[in-house]
N, C-alpha and C positions, 0 to 999 in steps of 0.2 A: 504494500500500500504506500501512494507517494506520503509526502510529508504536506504539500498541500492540502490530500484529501483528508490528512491525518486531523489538521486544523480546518479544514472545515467541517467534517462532524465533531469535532471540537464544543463548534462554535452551534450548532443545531442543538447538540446536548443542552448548552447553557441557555439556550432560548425555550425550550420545551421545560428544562427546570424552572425557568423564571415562570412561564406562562401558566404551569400546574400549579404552582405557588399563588399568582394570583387570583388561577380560582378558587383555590385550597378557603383565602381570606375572604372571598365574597360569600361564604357559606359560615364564616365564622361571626358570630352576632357584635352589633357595636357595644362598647364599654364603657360606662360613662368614668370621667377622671376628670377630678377637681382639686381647685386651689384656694384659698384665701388668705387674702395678704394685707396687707396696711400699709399705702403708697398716697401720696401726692393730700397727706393730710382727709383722706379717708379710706373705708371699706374696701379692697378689690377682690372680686371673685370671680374664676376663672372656670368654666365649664367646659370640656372637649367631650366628643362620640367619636371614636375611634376604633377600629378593629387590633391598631397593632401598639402595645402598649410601649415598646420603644419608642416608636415616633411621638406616643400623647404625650409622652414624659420628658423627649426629648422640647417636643414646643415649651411644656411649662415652664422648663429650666431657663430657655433661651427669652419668655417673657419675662421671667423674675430678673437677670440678668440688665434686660432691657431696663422695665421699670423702677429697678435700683438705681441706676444710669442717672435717666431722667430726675428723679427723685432728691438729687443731688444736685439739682441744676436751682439755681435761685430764680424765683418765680414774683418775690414782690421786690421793692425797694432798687430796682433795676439803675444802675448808675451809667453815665456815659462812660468810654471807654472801648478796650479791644475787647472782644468776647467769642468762645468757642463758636463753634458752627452750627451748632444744634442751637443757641441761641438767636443767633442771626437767623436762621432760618425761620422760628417761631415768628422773630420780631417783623421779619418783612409780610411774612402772612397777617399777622393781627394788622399792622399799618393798611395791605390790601384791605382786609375787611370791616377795617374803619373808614376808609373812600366806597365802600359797596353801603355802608350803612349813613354815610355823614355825619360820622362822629358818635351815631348810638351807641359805638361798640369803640372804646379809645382806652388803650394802654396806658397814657402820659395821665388818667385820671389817680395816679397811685399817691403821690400829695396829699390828694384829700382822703383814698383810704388809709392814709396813715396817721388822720390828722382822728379818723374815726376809733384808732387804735385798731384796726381790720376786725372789727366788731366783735374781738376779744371778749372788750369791757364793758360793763352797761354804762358808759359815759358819751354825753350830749358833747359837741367841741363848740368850740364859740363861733357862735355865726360869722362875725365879722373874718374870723382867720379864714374860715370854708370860704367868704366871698372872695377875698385875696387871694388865697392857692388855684380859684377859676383860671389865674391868667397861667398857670401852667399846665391846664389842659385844654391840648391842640395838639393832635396827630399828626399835624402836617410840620411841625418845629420837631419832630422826630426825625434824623437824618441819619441813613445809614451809608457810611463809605468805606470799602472791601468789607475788611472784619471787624469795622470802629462804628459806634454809636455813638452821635452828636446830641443831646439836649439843651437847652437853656438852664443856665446856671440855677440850681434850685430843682430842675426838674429828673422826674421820676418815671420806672416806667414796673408795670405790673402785668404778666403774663397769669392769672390767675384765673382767667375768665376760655383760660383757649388749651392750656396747658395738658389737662386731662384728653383733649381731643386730639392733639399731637400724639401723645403715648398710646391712644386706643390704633392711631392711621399704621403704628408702626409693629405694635401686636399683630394687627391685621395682615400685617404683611409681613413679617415671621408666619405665623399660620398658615398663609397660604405657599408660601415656600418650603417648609417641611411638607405640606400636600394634607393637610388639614382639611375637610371639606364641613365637617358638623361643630361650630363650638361658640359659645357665648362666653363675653368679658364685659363684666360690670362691675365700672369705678365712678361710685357717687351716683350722681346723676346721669351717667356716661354711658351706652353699652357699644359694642360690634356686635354684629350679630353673621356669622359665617356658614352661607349654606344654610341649609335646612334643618330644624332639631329631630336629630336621629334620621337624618338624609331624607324623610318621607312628610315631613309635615311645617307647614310655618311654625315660625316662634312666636307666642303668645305672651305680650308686654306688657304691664298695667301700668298705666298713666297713675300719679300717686294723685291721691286729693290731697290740695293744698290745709286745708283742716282738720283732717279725718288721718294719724297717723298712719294707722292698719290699713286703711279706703283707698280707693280706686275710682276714679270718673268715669273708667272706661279702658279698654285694651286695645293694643296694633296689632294686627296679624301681619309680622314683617317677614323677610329672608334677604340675606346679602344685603344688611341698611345699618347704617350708624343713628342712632337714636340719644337725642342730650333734652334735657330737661332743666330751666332755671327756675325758683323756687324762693318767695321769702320764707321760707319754711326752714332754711338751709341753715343762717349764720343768724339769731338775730338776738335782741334782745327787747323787753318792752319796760318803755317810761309812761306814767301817767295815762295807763290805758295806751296805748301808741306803739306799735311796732316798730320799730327800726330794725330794717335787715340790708343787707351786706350788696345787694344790686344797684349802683349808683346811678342817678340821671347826671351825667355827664355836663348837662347845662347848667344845675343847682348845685352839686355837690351834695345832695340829701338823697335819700331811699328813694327809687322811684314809685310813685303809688297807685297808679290804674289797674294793675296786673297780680294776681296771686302766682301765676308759676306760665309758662312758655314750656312745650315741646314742640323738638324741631327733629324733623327727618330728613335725612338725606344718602346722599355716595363719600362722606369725605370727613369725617371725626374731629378734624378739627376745625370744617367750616362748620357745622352744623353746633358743636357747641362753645362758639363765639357769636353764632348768630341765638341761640336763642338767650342769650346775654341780652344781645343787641335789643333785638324786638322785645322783651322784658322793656326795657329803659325807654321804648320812643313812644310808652302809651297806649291805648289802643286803636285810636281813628289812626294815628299815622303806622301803627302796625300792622294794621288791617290794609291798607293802602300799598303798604311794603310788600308784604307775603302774598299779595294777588297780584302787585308786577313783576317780582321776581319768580314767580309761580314755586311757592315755596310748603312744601309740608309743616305744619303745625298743628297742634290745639292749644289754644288760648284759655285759662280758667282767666277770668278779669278780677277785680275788685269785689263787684257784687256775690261770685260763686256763677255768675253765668259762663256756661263751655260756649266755646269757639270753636270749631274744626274747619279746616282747611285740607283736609288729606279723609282718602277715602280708606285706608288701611285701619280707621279711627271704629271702633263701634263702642258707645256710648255707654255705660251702665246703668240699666235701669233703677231709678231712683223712688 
């Protein structure tokens, strides 16, 4: 027998092994494998279905890894300067999505959550300071050149609002590069959702109700969608009967107050939750106005407890 022929049944053996093997696994049932962690100042939990327990364990590892990374990266008090590239990168994205929103959604607003104590504390700051720290939020005096960030003396910059949706774009993309096809990551308000639960069926979301901790408005039947949620529910604290929570209107300096919580659907983790940041803060007539010319997935709870939907993946909970 030549030595060519020798390699190539060789090389047939090795493809007939590969191929039994993979049907061997399609007869083999999926598994669920989970994680939970405490990253980015809250809850993460990490859901895979997977047949082959090397690869789920192999993702989980390569996310922990990741979200330690990130986790380590300063997300408020942002100063001018040189900065890694994972931060530049973040920073140019929120600057885009503060020209997509007009400032709903602005980074350079961290002055005054600072001035809030990032709603730490239960303390009120002096009006007069909050109106003076206005003049350092402007997303467009934000100036990025190579790897250096320019602000105006005094000014600050807070990736707090986009941060979580970075780290989910980039799980997602580990996942799908190990060949991941079935798995859920939920940080905070945050999910990916990858594929289908358990290959065969949508994933089933519940919208939280802004006042009802346990409660639900309503659920998404989603697959392959990033799903971010903003909430005065989240940071807050109350004076004199009065909520104050952690969602800034960027033109006042104070909570913004139309809105109980914003969900925003989309393709992209970290656009989805800096925009529902955004539409939180610009109210409801101009958010409504917003997410119907950007033809954008939401539900809206407002002020009064009345739902909004904007998205047909939304079905409502009977109340």
């Amino acid at each position: 027998m030549s030595l060519n022929r020798m390699k190539s049944l060789k090389w047939i053996f090795i493809v007939i092994v590969i191929a039994l093997l993979s049907l061997f696994l399609i007869f083999i049932p999926l598994k669920k494998f989970t994680y939970q962690g405490f990253y980015f100042d809250t809850y993460v939990r990490i859901k895979i279905y997977e047949r082959n327990p090397i690869k789920a364990r192999k993702a989980i590892e390569r996310i922990k890894e990741e979200f330690e990374r990130i986790d380590k990266i300063q997300v408020n008090g942002i100063q001018e300067g040189r900065l890694d590239t994972t931060l530049i990168h973040i920073i140019e994205s929120s600057i885009e999505i503060s020209k997509i929103t007009d400032g709903a959604f602005d980074p350079t607003v961290d002055p005054i959550l600072k001035e809030w104590n990032y709603f730490k504390r239960p303390t009120l700051p002096d009006k007069v300071t909050i109106d003076s720290l206005l003049s350092f939020v402007d997303y467009s005096k934000a100036v990025l050149i190579s790897d250096s960030l320019f602000l105006p003396t005094g000014g600050s910059m807070t990736l707090g609002g986009i941060a979580k949706g970075y780290a989910l774009n980039r799980a997602n993309r580990i996942l799908r590069g190990i060949g991941i096809s079935s798995a859920l990551i939920e940080a905070g308000g945050d999910i990916v959702l990858i594929g289908e639960k358990r290959g065969k069926e949508s994933w089933v979301i519940g919208v939280r109700h802004p006042r009802k901790s346990n409660g639900v408005v309503g659920v998404c039947k989603l697959s392959n969608r990033f799903i971010a949620t903003s909430g005065d529910y989240e940071r807050y604290f109350f004076l004199d009967s009065i909520r104050y929570h952690h969602i800034i209107n960027p033109t006042t300096g104070y909570p913004a107050v139309e809105i109980q919580s914003v969900t925003v659907i989309g393709r992209d983790g970290l656009i989805v939750d800096a925009l529902s940041t955004a539409i939180f803060a610009m109210g409801m007539n101009r958010a409504t106005r917003f997410i119907k010319e950007k033809n954008i997935e939401a539900i809206i709870v407002d002020s009064s407890g009345n739902i909004h939907n904007f998205t047909e993946s939304f079905i409502m909970e009977e109340m």
